[in-house]
N, CA, C and O atoms as a Tripos MOL2 file, in Angstrom:
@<TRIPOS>MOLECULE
protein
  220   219    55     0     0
PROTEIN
NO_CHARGES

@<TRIPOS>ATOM
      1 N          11.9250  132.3160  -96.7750 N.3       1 UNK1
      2 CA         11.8290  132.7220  -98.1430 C.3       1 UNK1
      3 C          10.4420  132.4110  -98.7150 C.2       1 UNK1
      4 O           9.9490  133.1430  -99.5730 O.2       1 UNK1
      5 N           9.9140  131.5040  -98.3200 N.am      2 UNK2
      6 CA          8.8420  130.9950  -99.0270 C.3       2 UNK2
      7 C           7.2730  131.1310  -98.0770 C.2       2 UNK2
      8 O           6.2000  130.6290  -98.4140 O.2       2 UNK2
      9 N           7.5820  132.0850  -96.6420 N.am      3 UNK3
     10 CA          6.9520  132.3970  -96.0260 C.3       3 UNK3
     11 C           5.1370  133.2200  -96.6010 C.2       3 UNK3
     12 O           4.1340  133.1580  -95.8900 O.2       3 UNK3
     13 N           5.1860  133.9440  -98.0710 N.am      4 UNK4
     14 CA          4.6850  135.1430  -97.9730 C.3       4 UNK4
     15 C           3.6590  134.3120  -99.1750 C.2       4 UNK4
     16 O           2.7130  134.8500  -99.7500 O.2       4 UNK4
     17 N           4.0530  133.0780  -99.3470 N.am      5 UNK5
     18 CA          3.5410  132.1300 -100.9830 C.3       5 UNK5
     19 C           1.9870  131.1880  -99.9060 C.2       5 UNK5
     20 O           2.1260  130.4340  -98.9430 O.2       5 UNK5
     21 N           1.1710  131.4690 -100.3210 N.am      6 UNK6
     22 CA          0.0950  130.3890  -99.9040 C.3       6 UNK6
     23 C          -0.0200  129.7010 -100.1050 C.2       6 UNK6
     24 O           0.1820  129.3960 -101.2800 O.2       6 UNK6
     25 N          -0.5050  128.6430  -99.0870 N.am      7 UNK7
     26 CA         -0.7210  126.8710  -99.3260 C.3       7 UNK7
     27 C          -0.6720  126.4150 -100.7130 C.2       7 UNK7
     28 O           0.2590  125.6520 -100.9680 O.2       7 UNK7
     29 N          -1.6160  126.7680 -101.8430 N.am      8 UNK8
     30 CA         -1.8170  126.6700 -103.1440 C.3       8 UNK8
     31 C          -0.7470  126.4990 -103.7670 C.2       8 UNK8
     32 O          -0.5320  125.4340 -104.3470 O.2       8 UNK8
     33 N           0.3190  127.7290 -103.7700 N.am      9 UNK9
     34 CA          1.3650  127.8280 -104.4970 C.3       9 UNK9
     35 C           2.2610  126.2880 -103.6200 C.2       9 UNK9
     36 O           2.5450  125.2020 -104.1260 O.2       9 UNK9
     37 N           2.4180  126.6070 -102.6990 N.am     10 UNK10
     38 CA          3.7540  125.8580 -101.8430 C.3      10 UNK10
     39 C           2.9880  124.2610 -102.3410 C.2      10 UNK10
     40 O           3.6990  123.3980 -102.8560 O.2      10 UNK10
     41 N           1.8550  124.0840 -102.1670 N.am     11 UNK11
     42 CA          2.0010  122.3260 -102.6560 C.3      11 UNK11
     43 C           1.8650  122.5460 -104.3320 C.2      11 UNK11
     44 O           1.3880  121.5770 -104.9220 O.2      11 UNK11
     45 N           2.1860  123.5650 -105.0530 N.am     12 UNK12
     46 CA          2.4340  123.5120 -106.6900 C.3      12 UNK12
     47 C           4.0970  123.3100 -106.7660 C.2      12 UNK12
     48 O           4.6860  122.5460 -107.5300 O.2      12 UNK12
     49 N           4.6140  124.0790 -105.9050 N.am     13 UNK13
     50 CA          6.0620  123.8210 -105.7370 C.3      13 UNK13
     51 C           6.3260  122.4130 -105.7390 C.2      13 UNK13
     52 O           6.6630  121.7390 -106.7130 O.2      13 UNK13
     53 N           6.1260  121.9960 -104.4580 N.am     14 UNK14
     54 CA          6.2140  120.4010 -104.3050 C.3      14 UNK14
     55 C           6.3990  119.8460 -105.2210 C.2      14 UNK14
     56 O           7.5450  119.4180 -105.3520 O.2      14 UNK14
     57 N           5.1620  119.4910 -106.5830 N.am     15 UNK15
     58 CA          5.2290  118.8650 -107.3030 C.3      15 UNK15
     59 C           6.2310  119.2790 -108.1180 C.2      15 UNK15
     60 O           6.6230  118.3390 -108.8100 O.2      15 UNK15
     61 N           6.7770  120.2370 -108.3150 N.am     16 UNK16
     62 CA          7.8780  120.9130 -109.1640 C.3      16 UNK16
     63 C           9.2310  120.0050 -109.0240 C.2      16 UNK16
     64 O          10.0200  119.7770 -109.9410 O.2      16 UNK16
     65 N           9.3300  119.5290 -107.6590 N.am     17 UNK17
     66 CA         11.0160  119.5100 -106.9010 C.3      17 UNK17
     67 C          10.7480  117.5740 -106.4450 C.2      17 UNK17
     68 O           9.9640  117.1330 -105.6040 O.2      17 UNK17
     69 N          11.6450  116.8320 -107.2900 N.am     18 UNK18
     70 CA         11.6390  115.9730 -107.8350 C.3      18 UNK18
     71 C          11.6220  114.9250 -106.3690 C.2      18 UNK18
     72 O          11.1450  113.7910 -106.3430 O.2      18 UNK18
     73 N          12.2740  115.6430 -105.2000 N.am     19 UNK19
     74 CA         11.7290  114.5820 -103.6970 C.3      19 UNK19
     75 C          10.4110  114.5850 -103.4610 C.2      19 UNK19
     76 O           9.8360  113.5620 -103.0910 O.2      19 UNK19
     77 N           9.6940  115.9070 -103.6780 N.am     20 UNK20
     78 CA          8.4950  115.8920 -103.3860 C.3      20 UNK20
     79 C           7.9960  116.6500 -102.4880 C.2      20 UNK20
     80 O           6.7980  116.5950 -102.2110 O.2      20 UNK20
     81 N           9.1990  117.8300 -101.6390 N.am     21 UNK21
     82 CA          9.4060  118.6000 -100.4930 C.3      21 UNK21
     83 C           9.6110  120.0170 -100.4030 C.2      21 UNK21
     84 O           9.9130  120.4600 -101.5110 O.2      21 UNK21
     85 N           9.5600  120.9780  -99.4340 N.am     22 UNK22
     86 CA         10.1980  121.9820  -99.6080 C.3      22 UNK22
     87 C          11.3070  121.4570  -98.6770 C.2      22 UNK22
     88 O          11.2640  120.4150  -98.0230 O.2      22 UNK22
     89 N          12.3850  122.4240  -98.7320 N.am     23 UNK23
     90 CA         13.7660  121.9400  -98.0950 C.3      23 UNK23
     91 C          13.5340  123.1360  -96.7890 C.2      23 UNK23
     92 O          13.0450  124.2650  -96.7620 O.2      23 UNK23
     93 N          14.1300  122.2750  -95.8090 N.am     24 UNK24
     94 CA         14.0600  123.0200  -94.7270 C.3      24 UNK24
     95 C          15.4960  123.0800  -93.9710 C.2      24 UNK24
     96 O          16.4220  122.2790  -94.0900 O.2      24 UNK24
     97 N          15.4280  124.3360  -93.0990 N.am     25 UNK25
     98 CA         16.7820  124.4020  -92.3350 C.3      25 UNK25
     99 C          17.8180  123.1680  -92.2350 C.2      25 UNK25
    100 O          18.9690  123.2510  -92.6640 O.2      25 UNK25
    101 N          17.3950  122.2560  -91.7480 N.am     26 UNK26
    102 CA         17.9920  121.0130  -91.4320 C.3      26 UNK26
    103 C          18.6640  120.2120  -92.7830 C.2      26 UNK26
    104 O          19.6870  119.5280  -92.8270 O.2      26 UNK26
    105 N          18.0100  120.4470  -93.5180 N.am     27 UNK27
    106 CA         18.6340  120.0690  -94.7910 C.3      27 UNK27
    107 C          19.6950  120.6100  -95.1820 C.2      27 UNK27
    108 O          20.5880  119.9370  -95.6970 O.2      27 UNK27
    109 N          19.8020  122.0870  -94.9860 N.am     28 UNK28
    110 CA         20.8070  122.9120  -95.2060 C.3      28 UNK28
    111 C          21.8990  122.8420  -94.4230 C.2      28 UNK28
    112 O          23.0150  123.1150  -94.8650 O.2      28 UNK28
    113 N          21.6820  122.4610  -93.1500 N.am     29 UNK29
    114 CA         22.2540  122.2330  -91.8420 C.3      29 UNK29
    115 C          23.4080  121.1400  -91.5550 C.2      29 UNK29
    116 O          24.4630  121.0120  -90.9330 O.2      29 UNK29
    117 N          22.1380  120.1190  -92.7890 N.am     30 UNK30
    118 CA         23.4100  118.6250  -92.9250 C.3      30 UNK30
    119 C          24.4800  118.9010  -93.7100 C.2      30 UNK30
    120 O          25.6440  118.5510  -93.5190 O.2      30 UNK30
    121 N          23.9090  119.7270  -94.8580 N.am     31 UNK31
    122 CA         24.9960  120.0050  -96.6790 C.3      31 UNK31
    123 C          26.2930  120.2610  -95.1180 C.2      31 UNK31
    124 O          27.0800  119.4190  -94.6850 O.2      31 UNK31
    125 N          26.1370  121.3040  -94.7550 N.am     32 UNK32
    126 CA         26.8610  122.4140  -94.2960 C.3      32 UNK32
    127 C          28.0380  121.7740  -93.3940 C.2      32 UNK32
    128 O          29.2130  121.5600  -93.6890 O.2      32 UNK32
    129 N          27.3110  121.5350  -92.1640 N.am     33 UNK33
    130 CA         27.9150  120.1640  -91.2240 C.3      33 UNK33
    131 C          28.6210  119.2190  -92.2290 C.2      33 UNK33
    132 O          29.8430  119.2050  -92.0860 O.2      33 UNK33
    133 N          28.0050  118.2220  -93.4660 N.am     34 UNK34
    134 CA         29.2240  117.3540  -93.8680 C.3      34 UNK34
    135 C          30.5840  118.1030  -94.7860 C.2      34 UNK34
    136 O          31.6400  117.5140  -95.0170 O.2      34 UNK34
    137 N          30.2980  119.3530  -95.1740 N.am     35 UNK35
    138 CA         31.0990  120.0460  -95.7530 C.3      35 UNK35
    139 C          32.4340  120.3800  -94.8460 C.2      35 UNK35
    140 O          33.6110  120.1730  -95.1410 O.2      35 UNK35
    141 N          31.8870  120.9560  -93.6600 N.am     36 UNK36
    142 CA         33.2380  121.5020  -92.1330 C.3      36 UNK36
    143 C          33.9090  120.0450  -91.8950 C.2      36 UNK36
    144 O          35.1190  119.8210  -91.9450 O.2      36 UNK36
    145 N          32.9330  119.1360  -91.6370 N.am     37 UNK37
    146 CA         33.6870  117.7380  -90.9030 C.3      37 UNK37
    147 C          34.6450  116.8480  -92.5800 C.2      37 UNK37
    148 O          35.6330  116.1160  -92.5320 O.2      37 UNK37
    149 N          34.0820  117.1720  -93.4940 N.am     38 UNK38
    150 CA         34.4960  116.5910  -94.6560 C.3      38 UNK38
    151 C          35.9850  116.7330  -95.3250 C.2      38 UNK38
    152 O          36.0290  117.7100  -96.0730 O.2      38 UNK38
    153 N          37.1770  116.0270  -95.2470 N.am     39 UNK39
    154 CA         38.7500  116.6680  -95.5170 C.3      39 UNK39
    155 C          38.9710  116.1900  -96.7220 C.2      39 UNK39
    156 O          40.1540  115.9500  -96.9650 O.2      39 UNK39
    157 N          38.1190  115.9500  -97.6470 N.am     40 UNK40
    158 CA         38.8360  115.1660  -99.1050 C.3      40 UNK40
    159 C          37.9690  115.7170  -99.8420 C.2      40 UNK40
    160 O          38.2100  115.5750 -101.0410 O.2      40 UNK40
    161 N          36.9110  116.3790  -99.5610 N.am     41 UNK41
    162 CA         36.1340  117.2330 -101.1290 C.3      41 UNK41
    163 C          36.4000  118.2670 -100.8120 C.2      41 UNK41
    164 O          36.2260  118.8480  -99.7400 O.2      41 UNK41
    165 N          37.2160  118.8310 -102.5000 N.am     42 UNK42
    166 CA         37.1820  119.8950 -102.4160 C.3      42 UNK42
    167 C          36.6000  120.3240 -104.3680 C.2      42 UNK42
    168 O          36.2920  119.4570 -105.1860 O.2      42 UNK42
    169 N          36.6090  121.7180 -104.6150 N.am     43 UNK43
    170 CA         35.9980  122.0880 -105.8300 C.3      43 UNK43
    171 C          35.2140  121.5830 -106.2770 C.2      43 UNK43
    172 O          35.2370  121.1690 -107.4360 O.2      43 UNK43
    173 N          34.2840  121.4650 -105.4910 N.am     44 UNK44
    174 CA         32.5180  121.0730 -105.9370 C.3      44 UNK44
    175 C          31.8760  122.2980 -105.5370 C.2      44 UNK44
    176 O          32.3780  123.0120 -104.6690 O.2      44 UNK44
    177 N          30.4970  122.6640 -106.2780 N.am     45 UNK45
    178 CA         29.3120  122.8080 -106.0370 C.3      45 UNK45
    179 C          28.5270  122.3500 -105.3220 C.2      45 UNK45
    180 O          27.6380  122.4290 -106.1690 O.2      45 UNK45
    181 N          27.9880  121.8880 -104.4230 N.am     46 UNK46
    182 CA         26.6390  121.5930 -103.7630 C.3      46 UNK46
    183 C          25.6710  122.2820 -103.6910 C.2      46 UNK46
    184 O          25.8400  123.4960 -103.5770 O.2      46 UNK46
    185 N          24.6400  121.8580 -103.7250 N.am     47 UNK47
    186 CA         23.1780  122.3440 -104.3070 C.3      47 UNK47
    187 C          22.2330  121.7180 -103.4670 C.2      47 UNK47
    188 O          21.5200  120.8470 -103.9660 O.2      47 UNK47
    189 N          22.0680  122.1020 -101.9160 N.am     48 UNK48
    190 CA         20.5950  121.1480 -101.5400 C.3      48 UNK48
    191 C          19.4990  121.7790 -101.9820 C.2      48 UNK48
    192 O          19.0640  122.7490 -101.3600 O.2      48 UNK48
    193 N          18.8320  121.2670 -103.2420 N.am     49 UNK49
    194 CA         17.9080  121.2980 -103.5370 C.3      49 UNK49
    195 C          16.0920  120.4260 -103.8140 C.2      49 UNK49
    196 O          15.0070  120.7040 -104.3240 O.2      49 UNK49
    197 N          16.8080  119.2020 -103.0280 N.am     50 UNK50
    198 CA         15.5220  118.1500 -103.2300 C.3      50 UNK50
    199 C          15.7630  117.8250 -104.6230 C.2      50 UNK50
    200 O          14.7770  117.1740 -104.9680 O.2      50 UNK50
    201 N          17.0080  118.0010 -106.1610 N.am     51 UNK51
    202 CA         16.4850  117.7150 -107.4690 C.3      51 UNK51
    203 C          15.9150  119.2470 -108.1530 C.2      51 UNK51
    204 O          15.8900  119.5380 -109.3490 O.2      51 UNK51
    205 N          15.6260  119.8090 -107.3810 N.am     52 UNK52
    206 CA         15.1920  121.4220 -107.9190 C.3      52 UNK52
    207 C          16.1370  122.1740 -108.5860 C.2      52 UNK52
    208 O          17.0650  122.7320 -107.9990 O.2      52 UNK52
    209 N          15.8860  122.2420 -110.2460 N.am     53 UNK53
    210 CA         17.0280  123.3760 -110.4030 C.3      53 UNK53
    211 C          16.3850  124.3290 -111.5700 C.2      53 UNK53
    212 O          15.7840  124.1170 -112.6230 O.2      53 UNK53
    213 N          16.8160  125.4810 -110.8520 N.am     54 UNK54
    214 CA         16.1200  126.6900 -111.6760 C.3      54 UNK54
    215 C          17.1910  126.9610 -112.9500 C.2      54 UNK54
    216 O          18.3890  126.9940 -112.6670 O.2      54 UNK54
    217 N          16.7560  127.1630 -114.4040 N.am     55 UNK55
    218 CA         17.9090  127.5680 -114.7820 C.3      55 UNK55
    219 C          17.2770  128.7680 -115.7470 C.2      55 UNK55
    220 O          18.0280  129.5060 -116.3840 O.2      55 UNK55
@<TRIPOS>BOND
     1     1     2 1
     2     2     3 1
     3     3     4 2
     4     3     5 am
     5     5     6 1
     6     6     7 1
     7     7     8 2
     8     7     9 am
     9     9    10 1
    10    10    11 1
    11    11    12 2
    12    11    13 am
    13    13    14 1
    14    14    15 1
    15    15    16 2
    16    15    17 am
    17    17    18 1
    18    18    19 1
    19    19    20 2
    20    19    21 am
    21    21    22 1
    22    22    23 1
    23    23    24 2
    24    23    25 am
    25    25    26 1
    26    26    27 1
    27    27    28 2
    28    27    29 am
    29    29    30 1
    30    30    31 1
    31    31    32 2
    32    31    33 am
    33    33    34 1
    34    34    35 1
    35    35    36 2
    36    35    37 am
    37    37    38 1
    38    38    39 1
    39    39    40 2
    40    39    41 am
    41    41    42 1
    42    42    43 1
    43    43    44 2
    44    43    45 am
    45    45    46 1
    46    46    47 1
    47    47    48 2
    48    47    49 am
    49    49    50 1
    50    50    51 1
    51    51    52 2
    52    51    53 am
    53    53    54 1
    54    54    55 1
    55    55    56 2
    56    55    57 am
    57    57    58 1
    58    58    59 1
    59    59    60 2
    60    59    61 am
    61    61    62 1
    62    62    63 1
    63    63    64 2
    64    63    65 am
    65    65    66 1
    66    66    67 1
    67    67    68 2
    68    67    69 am
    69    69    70 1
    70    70    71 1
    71    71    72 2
    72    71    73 am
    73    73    74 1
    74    74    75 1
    75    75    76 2
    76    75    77 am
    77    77    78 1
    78    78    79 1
    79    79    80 2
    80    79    81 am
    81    81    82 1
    82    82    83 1
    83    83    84 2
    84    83    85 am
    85    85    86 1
    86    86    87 1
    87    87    88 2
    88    87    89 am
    89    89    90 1
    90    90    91 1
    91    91    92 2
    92    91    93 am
    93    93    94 1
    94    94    95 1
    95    95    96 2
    96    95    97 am
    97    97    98 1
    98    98    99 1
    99    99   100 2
   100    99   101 am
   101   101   102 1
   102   102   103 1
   103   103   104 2
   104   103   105 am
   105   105   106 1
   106   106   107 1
   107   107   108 2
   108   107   109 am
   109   109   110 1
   110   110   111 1
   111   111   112 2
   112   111   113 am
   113   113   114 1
   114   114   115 1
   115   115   116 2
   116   115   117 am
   117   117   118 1
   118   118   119 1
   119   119   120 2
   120   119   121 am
   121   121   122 1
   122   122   123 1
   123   123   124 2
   124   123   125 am
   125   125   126 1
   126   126   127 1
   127   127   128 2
   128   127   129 am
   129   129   130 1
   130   130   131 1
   131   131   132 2
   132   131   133 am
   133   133   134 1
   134   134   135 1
   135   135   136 2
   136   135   137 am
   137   137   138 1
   138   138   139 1
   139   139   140 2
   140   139   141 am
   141   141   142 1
   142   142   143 1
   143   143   144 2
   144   143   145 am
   145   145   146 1
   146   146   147 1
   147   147   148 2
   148   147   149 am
   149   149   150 1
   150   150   151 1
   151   151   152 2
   152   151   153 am
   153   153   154 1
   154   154   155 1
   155   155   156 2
   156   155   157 am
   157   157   158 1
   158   158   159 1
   159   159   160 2
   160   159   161 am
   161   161   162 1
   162   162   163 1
   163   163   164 2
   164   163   165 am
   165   165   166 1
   166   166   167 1
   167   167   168 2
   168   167   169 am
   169   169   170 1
   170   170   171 1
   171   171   172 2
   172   171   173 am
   173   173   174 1
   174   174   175 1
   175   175   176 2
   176   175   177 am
   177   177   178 1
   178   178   179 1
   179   179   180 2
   180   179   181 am
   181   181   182 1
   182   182   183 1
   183   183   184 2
   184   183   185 am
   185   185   186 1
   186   186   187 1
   187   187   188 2
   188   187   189 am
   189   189   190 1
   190   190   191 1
   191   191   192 2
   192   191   193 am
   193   193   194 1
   194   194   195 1
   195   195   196 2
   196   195   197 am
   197   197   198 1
   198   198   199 1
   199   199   200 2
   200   199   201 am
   201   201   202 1
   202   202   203 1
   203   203   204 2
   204   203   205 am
   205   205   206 1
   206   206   207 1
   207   207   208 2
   208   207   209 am
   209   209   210 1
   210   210   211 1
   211   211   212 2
   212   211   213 am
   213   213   214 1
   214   214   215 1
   215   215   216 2
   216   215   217 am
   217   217   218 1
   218   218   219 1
   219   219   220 2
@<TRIPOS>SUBSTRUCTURE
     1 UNK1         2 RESIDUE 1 A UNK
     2 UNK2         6 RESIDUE 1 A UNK
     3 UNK3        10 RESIDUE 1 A UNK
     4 UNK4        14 RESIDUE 1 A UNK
     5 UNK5        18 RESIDUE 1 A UNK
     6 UNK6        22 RESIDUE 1 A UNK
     7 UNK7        26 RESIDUE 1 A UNK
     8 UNK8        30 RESIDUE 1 A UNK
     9 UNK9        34 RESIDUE 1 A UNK
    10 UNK10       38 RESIDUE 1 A UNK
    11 UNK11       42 RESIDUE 1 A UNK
    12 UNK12       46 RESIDUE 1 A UNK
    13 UNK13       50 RESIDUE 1 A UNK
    14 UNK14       54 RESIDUE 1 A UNK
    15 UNK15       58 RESIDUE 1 A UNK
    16 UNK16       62 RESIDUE 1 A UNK
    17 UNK17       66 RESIDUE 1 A UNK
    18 UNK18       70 RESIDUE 1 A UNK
    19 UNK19       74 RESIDUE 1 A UNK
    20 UNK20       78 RESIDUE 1 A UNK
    21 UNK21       82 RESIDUE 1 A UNK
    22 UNK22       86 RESIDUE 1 A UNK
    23 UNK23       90 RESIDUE 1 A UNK
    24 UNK24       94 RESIDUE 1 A UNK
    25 UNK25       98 RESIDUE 1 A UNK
    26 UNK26      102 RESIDUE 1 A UNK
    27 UNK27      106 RESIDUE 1 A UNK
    28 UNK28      110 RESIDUE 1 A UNK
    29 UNK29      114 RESIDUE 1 A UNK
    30 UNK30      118 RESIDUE 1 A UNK
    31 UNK31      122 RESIDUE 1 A UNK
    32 UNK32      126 RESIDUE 1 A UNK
    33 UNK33      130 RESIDUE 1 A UNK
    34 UNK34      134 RESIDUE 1 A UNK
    35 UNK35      138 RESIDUE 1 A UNK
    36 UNK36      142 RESIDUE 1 A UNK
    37 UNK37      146 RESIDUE 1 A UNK
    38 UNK38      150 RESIDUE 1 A UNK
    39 UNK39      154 RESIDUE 1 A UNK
    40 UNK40      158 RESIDUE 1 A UNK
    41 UNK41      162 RESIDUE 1 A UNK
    42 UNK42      166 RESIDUE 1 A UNK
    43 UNK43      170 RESIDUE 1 A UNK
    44 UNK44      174 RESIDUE 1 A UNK
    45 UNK45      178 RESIDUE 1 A UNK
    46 UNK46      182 RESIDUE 1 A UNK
    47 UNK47      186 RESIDUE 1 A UNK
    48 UNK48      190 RESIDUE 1 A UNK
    49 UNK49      194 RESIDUE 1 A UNK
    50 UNK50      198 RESIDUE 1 A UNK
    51 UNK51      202 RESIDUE 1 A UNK
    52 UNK52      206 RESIDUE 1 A UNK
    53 UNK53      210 RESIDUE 1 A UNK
    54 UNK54      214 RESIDUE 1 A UNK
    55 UNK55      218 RESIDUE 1 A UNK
């Protein structure tokens, strides 16, 4: 997604997103993974966002 944005922009992001990161596959990978293995949450939202929220 964030492939087509140049260096410039992507470390302006950074400072935007309150870890300090862009989020990568693996991040998404964990939400996802503790969600399948997880048997007691249910009706939440999750949001891996590093703190990032667009509104």
């Amino acid at each position: 997604m964030n492939s087509v944005l140049d260096k410039k922009i992507i470390e302006e992001l950074k400072e935007e997103i309150p870890l300090q990161k862009i989020g990568e596959v693996e991040d998404v990978y964990k939400c996802v993974k503790w969600l399948i293995e997880d048997r007691y949450t249910t009706g939440q939202i999750i949001s891996p966002n590093g703190g990032y929220v667009v509104i």
